[in-house]
C-alpha positions in Angstrom: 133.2 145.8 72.9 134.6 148.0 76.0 137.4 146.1 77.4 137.4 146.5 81.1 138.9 149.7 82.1 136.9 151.5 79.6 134.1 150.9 81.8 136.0 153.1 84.4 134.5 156.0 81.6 131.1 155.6 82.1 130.9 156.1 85.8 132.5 159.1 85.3 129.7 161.6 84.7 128.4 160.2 88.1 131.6 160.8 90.0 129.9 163.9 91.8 127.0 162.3 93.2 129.1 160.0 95.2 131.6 162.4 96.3 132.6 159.9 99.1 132.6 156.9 97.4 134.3 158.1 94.2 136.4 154.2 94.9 133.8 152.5 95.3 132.0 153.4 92.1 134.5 152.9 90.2 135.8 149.4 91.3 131.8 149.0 90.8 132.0 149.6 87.4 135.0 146.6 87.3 134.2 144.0 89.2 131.3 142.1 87.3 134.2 141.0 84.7 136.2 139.0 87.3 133.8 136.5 86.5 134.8 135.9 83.0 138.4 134.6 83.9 136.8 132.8 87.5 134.8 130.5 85.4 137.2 129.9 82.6 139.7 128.5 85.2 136.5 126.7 86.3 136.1 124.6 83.5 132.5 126.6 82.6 132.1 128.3 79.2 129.2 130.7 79.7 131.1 133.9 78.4 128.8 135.9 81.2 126.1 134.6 84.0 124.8 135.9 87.6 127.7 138.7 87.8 126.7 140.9 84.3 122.9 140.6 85.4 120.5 142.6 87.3 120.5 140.9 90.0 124.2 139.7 90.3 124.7 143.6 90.1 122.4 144.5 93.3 123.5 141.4 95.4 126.7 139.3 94.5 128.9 142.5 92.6 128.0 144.8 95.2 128.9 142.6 97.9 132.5 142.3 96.4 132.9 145.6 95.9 132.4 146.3 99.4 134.6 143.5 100.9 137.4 145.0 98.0 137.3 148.6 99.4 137.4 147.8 102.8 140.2 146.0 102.1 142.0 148.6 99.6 140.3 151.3 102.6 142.7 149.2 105.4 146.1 149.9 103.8 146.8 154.1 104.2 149.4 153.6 101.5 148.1 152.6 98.9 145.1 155.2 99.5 147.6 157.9 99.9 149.0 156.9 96.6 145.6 156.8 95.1 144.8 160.2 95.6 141.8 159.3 97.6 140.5 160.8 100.9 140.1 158.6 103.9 136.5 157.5 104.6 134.8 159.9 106.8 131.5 158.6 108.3 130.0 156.8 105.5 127.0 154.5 105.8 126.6 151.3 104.7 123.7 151.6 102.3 125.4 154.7 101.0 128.3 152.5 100.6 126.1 149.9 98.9 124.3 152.1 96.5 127.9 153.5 94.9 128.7 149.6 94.2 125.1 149.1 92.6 125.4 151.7 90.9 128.6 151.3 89.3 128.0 147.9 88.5 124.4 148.2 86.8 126.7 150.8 84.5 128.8 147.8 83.5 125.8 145.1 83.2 124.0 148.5 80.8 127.5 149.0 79.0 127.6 145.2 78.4 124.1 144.5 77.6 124.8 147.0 74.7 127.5 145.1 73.7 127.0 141.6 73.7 124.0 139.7 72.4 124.5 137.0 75.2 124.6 138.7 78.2 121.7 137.4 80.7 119.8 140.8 82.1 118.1 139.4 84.5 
């Protein structure tokens, strides 16, 4: 079972394509597991719903990933110490396809993985 920075490893072969949004593919490939400890703290104990599906992946995970790296994208800092360029012109679906992408890679790695994660 890949804890969740291993999943950082499987995006990597893709890293060229998305030569602008090398962040944003990988925090892609992390975010579906902030779901685990949100609905622990909940009270719910599904071990995986809507975030580690298809679905969840294209709309809610994507989503988050954008609103993160806009956020990480508004503090020079901590890009600088990153190593990553500042965004040049970039669009929005571009943008939102590097997200998708990198978190179908996690919902793929996970489905692998674990007998009871939902696909759809």
């Amino acid at each position: 079972m890949p804890i969740t920075i291993l999943h950082v490893v499987y995006v990597w072969p893709i890293l060229r394509r998305f030569r602008n949004e090398r962040l944003t593919l990988v925090i892609g490939s992390i975010i579906p597991d902030l779901e685990i400890p949100l609905l622990t703290m909940m009270g719910y104990a599904i071990p995986r719903g809507l975030a580690h599906s298809i679905i969840g992946a294209l709309t809610i995970d994507s989503l988050i990933v954008l609103l993160a790296t806009k956020i990480i994208y508004s503090f020079p800092r901590v890009i600088s110490s990153l190593g990553v360029n500042p965004r040049s012109s970039v669009s929005l679906i571009y943008s939102w396809n590097a997200a998708s992408v990198g978190a179908l890679t996690h919902v793929l790695i996970d489905y692998l993985h674990h007998s009871y994660n939902p696909i759809l």
